[in-house]
ZAMARGU-4260 file (C-alpha; in steps of 0.2 Angstrom, whole numbers, plus 5000, padded with zeros to 4 digits):
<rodrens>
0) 5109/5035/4984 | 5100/5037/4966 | 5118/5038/4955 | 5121/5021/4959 | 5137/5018/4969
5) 5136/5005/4982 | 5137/5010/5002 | 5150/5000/5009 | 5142/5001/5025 | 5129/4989/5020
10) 5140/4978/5012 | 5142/4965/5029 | 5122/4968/5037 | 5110/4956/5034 | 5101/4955/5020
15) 5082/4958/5022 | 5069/4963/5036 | 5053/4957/5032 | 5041/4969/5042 | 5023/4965/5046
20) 5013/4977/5055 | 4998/4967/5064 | 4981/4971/5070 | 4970/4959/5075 | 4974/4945/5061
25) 4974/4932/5072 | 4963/4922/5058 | 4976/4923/5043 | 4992/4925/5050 | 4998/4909/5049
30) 5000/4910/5030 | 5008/4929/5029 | 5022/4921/5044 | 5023/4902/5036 | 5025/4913/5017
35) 5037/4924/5024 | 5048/4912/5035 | 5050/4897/5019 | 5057/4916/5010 | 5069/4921/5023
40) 5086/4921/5019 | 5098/4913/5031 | 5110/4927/5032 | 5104/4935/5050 | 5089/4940/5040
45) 5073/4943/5053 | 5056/4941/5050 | 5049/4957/5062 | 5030/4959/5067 | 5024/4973/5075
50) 5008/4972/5084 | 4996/4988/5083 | 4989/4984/5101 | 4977/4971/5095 | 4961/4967/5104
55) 4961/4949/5099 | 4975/4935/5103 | 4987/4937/5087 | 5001/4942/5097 | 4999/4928/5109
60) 4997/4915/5094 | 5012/4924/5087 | 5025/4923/5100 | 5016/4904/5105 | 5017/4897/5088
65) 5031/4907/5078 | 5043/4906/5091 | 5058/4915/5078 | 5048/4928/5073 | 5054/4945/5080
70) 5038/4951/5089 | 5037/4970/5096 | 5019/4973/5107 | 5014/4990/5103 | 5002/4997/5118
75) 4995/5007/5107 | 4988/5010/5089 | 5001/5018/5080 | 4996/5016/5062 | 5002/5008/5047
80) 5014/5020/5039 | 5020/5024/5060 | 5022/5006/5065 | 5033/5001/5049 | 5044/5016/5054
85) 5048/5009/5072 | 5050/4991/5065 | 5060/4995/5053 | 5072/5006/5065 | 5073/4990/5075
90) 5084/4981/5063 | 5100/4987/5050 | 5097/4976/5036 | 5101/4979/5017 | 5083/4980/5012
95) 5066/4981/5020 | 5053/4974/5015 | 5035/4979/5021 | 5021/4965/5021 | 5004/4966/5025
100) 4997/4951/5040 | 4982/4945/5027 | 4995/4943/5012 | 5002/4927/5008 | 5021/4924/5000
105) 5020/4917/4982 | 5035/4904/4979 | 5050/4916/4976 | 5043/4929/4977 | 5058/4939/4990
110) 5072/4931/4979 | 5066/4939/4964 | 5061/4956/4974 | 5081/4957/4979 | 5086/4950/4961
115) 5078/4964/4956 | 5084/4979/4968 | 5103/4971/4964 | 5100/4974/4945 | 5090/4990/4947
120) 5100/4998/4962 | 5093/5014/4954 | 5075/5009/4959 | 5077/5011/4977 | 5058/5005/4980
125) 5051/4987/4972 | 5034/4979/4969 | 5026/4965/4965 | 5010/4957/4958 | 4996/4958/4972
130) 4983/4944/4967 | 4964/4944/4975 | 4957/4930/4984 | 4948/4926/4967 | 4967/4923/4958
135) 4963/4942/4949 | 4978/4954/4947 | 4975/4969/4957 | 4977/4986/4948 | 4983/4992/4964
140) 4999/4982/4965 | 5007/4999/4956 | 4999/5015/4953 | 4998/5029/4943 | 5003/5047/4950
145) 4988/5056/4956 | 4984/5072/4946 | 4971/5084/4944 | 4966/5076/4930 | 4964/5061/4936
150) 4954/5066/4952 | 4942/5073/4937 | 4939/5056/4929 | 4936/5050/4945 | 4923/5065/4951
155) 4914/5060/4934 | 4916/5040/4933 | 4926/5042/4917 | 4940/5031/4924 | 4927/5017/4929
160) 4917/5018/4911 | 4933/5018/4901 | 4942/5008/4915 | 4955/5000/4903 | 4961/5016/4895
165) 4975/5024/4898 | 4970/5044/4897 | 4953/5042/4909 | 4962/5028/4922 | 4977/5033/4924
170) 4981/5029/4943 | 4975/5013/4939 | 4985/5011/4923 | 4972/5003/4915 | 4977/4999/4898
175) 4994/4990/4905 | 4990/4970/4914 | 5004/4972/4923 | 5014/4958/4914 | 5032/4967/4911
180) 5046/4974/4922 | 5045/4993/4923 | 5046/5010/4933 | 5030/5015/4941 | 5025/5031/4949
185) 5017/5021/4966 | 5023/5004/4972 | 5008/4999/4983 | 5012/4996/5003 | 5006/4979/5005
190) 5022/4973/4995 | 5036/4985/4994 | 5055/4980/4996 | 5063/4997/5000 | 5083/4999/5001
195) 5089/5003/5016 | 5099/5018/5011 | 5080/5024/5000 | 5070/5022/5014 | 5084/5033/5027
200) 5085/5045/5014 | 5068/5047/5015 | 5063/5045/5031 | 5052/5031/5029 | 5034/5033/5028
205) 5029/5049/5032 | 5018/5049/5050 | 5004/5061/5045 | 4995/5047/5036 | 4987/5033/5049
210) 4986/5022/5037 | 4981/5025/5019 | 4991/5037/5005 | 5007/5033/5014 | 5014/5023/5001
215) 5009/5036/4989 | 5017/5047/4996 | 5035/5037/5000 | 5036/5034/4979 | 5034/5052/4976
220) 5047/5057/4988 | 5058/5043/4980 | 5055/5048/4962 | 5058/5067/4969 | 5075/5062/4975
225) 5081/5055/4957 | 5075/5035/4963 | 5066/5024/4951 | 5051/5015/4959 | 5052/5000/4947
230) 5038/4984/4947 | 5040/4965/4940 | 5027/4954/4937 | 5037/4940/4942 | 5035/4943/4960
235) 5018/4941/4970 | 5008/4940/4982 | 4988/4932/4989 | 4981/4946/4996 | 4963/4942/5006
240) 4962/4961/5010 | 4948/4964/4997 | 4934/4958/5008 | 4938/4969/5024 | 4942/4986/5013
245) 4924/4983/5008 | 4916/4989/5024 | 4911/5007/5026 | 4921/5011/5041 | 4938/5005/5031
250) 4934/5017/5017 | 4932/5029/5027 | 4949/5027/5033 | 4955/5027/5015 | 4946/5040/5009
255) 4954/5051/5026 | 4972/5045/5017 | 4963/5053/5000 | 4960/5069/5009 | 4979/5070/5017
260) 4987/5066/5001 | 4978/5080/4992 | 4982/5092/5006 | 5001/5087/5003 | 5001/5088/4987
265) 4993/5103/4982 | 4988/5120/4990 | 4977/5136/4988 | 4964/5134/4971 | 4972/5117/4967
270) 4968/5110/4983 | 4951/5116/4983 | 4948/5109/4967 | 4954/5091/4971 | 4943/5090/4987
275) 4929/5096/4979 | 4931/5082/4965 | 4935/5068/4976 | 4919/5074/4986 | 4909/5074/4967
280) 4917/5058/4965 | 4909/5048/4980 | 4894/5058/4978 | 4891/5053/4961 | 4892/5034/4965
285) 4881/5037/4983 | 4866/5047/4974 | 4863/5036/4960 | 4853/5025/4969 | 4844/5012/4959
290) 4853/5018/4945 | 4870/5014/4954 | 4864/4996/4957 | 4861/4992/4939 | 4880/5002/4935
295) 4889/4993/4950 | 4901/4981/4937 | 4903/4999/4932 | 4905/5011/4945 | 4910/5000/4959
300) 4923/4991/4949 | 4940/4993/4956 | 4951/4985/4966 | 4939/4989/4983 | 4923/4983/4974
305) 4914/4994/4982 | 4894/4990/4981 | 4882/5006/4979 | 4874/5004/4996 | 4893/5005/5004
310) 4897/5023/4992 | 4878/5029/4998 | 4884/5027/5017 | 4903/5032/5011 | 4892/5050/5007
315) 4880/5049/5021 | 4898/5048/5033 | 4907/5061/5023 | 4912/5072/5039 | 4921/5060/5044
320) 4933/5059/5032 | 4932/5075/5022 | 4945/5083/5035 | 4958/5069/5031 | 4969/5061/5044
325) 4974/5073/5061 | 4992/5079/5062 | 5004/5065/5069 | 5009/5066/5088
</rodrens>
């Protein structure tokens, strides 16, 4: 409802879901659930975690140790983007707001989230600052819209040797510290407040991404449908995710997102020409070798941190992500 008015049919639900979508987190879920629980409004507001068929114990130590948390056991995988679909679907609140298992709640962080949607109904998606385990802020917390161009900088390492300007890093923003209230192209998933009338509208997160390039994609659509994906810096979150989005096998997984993103958004020559710089891109950083060692504070700067060695392996393993994501069942 991107003109503003207010839906009277929301007026009496609760006010927030927090959803988390779990898969074997069983060492840090403690503070995502302790974070989210001190946040929780007392209205009927829940506190949702869906399980992604984990093969360790975080859903026993869920159900034994967070008794009021709204647990759901998928027997399967079903993704990120898939899971926080169902989840949501299982509640009617005002406002959902999605929360990654390895993220920890900064003190008012949902009150300011809500503050926000209430004064920027227009918005329809909200983010916050995501801090690293190291106290950094993340340039990922809000993104820049993916272009052509910016795939370019990419294939050439033009957005990592001029990392703080705003023409060669653009989907990083990097000439903005994220330290002002504003509208952003791309509200990142692992803290994004949608209202509940947006995130219908749109469906929620589209099912062809596993995981990865959904919430790319979800601000796009927003922004398509005349919504206003804004970003305050006085909202945050911990996020410990840095170190596991390290490993080869997870950048894999991101880089499949990469590849289904580029296919949604572009077709015939266009297409071709972004999956040919995104393959230049890792290419660049996994050939350089010795070279690459030398240019990692470079090259491998970012918010994955990714060394040469895991780029050189990234290349090595390209058919298995070069094809992006399979269609969705």
């Amino acid at each position: 409802m991107p003109d503003g008015e207010v839906d009277l049919s929301m007026v009496d639900r609760p006010l927030v879901t927090v959803v988390v979508v779990a898969y074997n987190n069983a060492d840090h879920i403690a503070g995502c659930l302790d974070s989210a629980l001190s946040e929780l409004p007392s209205d009927g507001s829940r506190l949702v975690v869906l399980d992604n068929a984990s093969s360790d114990d975080t859903a026993d130590r869920i159900e034994e140790g967070w008794p009021q948390v709204d647990l759901i056991r998928s027997e399967e995988n079903l993704g990120f983007g898939r899971a926080c679909n169902r989840a949501a679907a299982e509640t009617s609140s005002r406002f959902v707001l999605l929360l990654n298992p390895d993220a920890t709640m900064l003190p008012g962080c949902l009150g300011t989230l809500l503050d926000l949607a209430e004064r920027q109904p227009l918005g329809g998606l909200y983010g916050g600052r995501v801090y690293t385990r190291d106290g950094d802020v993340d340039p990922m917390s809000c993104s820049g819209r993916p272009t052509l161009w910016s795939t370019f900088c990419f294939a050439t390492g033009l957005s990592a040797i001029f990392a703080s300007s705003a023409v060669f890093n653009q989907v990083e923003m990097g000439s903005w510290a994220r330290d002002e209230e504003r509208q952003v192209d791309v509200i990142t998933g692992c803290l994004l407040l949608a209202d509940r009338v947006a995130w219908e509208r749109l469906g929620g997160f589209d099912e062809r991404f596993f995981m990865y390039g959904e919430d790319i994609d979800l601000s796009l659509r927003a922004a398509a449908l005349g919504y206003e994906p804004t970003f305050t810096p006085d909202a945050g979150i911990s996020h410990i995710g840095g170190a596991s989005s390290s490993a080869v096998n997870m950048q894999i997984l991101l880089y499949r997102g990469k590849v289904s993103l580029i296919r949604k958004l572009w077709d015939g020559p266009r297409r071709s020409v972004a999956e040919a710089l995104l393959l230049a891109g890792v290419a660049l950083r996994g050939r350089l070798g010795t070279v690459a060692a030398r240019l990692k504070a470079v090259l491998g700067r970012g918010s994955s941190q990714t060394s040469p060695s895991a780029w050189s392996a990234l290349w090595d393993r390209r058919a298995e992500w070069r094809d992006g994501w399979p269609p969705a069942p």
